[in-house]
C-alpha positions in Angstrom: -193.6 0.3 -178.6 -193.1 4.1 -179.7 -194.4 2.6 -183.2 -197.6 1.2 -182.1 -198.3 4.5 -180.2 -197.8 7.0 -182.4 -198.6 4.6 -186.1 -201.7 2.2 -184.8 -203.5 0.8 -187.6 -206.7 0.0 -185.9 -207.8 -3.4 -187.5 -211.7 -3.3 -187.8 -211.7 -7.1 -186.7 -209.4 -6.8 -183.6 -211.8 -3.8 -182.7 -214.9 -6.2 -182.7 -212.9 -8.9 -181.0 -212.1 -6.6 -177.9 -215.8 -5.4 -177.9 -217.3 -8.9 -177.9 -214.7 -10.0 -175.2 -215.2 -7.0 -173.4 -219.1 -7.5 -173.3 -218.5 -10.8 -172.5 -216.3 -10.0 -169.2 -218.4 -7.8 -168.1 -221.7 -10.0 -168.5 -219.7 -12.7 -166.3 -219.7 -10.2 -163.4 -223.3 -9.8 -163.3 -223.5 -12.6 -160.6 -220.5 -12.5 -158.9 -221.3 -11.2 -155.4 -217.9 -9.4 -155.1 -218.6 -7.7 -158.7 -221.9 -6.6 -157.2 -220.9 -5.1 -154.2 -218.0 -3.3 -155.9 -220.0 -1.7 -158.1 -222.2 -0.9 -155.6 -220.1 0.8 -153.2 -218.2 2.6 -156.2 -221.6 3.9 -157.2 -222.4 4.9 -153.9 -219.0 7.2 -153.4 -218.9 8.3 -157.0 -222.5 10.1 -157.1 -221.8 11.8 -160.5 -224.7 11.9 -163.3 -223.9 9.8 -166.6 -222.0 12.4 -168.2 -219.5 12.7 -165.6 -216.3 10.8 -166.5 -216.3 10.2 -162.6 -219.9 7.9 -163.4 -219.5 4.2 -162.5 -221.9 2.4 -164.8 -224.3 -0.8 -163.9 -223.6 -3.7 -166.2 -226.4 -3.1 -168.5 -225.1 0.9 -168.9 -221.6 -0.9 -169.4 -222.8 -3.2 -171.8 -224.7 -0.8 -174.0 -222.3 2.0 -174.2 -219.8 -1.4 -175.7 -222.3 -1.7 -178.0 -222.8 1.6 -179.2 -218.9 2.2 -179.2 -217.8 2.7 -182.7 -214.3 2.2 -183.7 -214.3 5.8 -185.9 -214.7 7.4 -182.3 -211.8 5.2 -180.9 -209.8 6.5 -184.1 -211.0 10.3 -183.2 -210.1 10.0 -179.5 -206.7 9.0 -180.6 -206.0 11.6 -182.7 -207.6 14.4 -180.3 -205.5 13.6 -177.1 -202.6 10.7 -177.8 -199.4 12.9 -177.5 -196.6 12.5 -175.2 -196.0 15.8 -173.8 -196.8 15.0 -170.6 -195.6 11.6 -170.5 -192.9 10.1 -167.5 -190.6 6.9 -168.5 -189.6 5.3 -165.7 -186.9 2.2 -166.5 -185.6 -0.2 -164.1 -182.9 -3.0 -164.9 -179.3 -3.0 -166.1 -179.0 -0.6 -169.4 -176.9 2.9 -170.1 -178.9 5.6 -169.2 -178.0 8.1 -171.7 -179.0 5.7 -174.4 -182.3 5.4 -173.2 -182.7 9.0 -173.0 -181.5 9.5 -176.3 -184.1 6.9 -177.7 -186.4 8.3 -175.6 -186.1 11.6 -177.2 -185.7 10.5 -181.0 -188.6 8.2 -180.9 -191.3 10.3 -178.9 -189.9 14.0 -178.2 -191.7 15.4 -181.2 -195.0 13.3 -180.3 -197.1 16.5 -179.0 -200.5 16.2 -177.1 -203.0 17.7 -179.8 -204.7 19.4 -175.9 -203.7 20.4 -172.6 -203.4 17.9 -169.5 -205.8 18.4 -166.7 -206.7 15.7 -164.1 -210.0 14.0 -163.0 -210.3 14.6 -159.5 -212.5 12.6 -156.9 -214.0 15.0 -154.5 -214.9 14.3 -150.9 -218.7 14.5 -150.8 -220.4 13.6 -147.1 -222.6 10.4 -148.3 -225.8 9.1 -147.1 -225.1 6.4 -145.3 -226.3 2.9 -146.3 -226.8 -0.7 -145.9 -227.4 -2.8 -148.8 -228.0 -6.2 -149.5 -228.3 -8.0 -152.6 -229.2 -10.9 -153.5 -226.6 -13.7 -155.6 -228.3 -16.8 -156.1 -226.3 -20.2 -156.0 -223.0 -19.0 -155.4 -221.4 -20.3 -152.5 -219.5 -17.3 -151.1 -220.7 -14.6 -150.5 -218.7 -10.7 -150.3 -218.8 -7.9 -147.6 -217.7 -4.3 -147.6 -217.7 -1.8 -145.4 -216.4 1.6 -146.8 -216.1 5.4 -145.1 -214.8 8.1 -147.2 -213.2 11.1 -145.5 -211.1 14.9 -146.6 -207.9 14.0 -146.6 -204.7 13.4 -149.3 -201.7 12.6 -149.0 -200.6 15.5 -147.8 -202.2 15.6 -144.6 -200.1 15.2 -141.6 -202.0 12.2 -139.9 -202.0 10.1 -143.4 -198.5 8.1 -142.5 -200.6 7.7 -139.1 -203.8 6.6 -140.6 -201.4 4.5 -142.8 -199.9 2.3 -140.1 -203.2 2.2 -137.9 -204.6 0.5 -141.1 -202.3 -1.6 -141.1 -202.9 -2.9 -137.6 -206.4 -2.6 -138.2 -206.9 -5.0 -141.2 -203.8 -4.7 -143.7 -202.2 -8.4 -143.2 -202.9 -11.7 -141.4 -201.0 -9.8 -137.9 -204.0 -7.9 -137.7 -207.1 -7.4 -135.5 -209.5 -7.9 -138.5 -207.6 -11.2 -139.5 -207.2 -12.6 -136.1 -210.3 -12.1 -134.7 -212.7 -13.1 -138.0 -210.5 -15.8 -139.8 -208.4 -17.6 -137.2 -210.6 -16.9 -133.6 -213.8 -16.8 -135.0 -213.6 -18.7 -138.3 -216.1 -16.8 -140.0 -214.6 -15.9 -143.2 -211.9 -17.2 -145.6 -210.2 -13.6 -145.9 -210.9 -10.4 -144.2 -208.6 -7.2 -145.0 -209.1 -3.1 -144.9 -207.6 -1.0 -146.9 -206.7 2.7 -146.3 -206.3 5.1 -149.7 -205.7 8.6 -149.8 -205.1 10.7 -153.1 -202.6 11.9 -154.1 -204.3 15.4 -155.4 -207.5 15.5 -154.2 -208.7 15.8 -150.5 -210.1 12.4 -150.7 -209.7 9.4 -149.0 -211.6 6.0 -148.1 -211.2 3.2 -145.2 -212.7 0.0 -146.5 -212.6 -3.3 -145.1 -213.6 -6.7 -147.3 -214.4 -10.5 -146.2 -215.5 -13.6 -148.2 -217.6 -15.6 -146.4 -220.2 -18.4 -146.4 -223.4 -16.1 -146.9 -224.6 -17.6 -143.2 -221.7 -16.2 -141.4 -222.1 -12.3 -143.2 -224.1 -10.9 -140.3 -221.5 -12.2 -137.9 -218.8 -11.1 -140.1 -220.8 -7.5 -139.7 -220.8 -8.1 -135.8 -217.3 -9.1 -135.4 -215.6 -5.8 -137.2 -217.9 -3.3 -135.7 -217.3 -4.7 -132.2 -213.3 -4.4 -133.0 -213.5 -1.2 -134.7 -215.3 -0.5 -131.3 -212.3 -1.9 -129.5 -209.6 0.4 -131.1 -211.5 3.7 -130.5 -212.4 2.1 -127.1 -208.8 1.1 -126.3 -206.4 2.2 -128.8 -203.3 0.3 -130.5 -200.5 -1.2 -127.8 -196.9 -1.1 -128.2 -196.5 -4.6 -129.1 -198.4 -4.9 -132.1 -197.5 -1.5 -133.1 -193.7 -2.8 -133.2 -195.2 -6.2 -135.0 -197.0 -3.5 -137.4 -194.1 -1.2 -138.2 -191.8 -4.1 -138.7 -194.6 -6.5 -141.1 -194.4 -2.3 -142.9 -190.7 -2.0 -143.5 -190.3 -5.2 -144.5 -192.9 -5.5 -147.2 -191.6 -1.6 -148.4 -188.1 -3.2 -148.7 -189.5 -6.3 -151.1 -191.3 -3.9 -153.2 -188.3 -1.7 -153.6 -186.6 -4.6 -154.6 -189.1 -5.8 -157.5 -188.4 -3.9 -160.8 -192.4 -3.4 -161.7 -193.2 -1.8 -158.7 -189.9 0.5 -158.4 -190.3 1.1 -162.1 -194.1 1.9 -160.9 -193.5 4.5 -158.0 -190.5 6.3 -160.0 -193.2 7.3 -162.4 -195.6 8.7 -160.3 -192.6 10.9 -158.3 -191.9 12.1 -161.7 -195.3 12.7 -162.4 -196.4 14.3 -158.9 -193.0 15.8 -158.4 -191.6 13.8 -156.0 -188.2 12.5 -155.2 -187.2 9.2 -153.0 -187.1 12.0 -150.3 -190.2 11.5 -149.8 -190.8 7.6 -149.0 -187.9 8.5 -146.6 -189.7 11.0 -144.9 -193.3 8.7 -144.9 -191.2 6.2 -143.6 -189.5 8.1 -140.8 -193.2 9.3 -140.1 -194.7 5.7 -139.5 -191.4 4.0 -137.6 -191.5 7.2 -135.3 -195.4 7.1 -134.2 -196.2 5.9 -130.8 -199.2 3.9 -129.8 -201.1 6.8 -128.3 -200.7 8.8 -131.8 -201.9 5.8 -134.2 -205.0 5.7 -131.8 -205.5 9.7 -132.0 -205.8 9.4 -135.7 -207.9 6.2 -136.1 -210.9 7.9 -133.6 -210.5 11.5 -135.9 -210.5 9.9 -138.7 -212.6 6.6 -138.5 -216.4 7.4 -137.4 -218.5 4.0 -137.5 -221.7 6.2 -137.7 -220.4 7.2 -141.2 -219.9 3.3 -142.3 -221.8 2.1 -145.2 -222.4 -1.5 -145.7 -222.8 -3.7 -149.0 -223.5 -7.4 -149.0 -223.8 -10.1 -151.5 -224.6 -13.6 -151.4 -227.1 -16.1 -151.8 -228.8 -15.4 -148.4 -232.3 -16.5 -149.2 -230.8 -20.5 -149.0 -228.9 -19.5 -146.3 -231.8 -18.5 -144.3 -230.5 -15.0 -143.4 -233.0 -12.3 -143.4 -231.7 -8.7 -144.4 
């Protein structure tokens, strides 16, 4: 490995055999309806001009700047920032230590970074709010989003809260989104939301996703505003918070116990500087929130006037008019 980062040879054939595959991966998502509204709703809450390495490209901008790629700029990017000065190794499995440190050390201690680390951050703008459909003819599913973005990171005292009431709201198949939609109103095949916060940056997003028969979308719509209206309405009760907290710890505990994804968060502690301390603390956080406080956070945090919509499907057979 430490060979191939620091000595790469960079084959002039294996360079136009990831461009055409490449091109061709990303011309396969032209019509994809979940491809169209991801790139949609990523364009939306990344409003940076083309020079901005925060731009999300359409497919055509993707595609051309493959094309115009050459592999002497590949070559030049290596050389002016490949360096491992502000690398983490994380290792997970049954080895001595001190031998991988020692390796570690011979193989890429003296590999400097030719420039200085800074990072990319994702700002928290307040967005326009939108609802787009587009249209994805003769595919049979079709995809929904529905995406907020808000000021916080993961530093914010309500995040463990907006966490868990995520997690009621939409995270698994105990939740309100996934028992109302899928098994009550059997309107889509999946329907999740999803809750991320950075880690630097005071920027986070609530997003829910369904894939559904392109006749059922406006329903799908229906259905999660009316419970989104229900939590802010109502708030969480004690017995699916316990069902929550306990689906939570559980799947912590099986992640913990997979190599990748311990290997995975040992690097980012080392990179954020972080210890297990805090998952301990997060933890401790979620299993000690009561009902009343999950529900405090959701309605600060969660304003369905600030929702933006983006649909894809093949609604003209379906008869659905946007």
């Amino acid at each position: 490995m430490a060979e191939i980062l620091r000595q790469p040879s960079f084959p002039e054939n294996e360079f136009e055999q990831i461009r055409q595959s490449t091109i061709a991966d990303i011309e396969a998502t032209r019509s994809e309806p979940e491809s169209i509204v991801g790139t949609a709703m990523e364009r939306h809450l990344a409003p940076y001009p083309p020079t901005d390495p925060r731009y999300v490209p359409t497919v055509d901008e993707s595609i051309d700047r493959m094309k115009k790629v050459k592999l002497s700029e590949a070559k030049q990017f290596y050389s002016g920032f490949y360096g491992a000065s502000n690398a983490e190794l994380s290792v997970v499995g049954d080895f001595d230590p001190e031998e991988i440190r020692k390796l570690a050390e011979e193989l890429l201690g003296s590999w400097k970074s030719p420039k200085p680390y800074a990072v990319v951050k994702n700002e928290w703008k307040k967005l326009d709010v939108v609802n787009n459909t587009f249209e994805a003819p003769d595919k049979t599913n079709a995809t929904f989003y529905g995406v907020t973005a808000v000021s916080m990171d993961q530093q914010d005292p309500d995040y463990p809260l907006m966490y868990m009431a995520n997690q009621l709201v939409g995270q698994d198949q105990q939740s309100r989104l996934w028992k109302r939609i899928r098994e009550k109103d059997g309107l889509s095949y999946g329907v999740y939301s999803y809750f991320s916060a950075g880690q630097r940056e005071k920027r986070a997003t609530f997003t829910v996703v369904a894939i559904a028969n392109p006749g059922n979308v406006p329903k799908v719509e229906a259905a999660f505003k009316e419970e989104v209206a229900r939590v802010l309405k109502d708030g969480f009760d004690a017995a699916e918070v316990a069902t929550g907290k306990a689906a939570y710890m559980q799947e912590r505990q099986i992640q913990r116990a997979r190599d990748t994804s311990l290997a995975t968060l040992l690097a980012s502690q080392a990179e954020l500087g972080r210890t297990m301390q805090r998952e301990i603390d997060l933890e401790k956080r979620i299993v000690d929130a009561t009902p009343e406080q999950l529900t405090a956070a959701f309605r600060k945090w969660v304003d369905p006037a600030t929702l933006s919509y983006f649909k894809a499907g093949d609604f003209k057979k379906a008869g659905v008019t946007k």
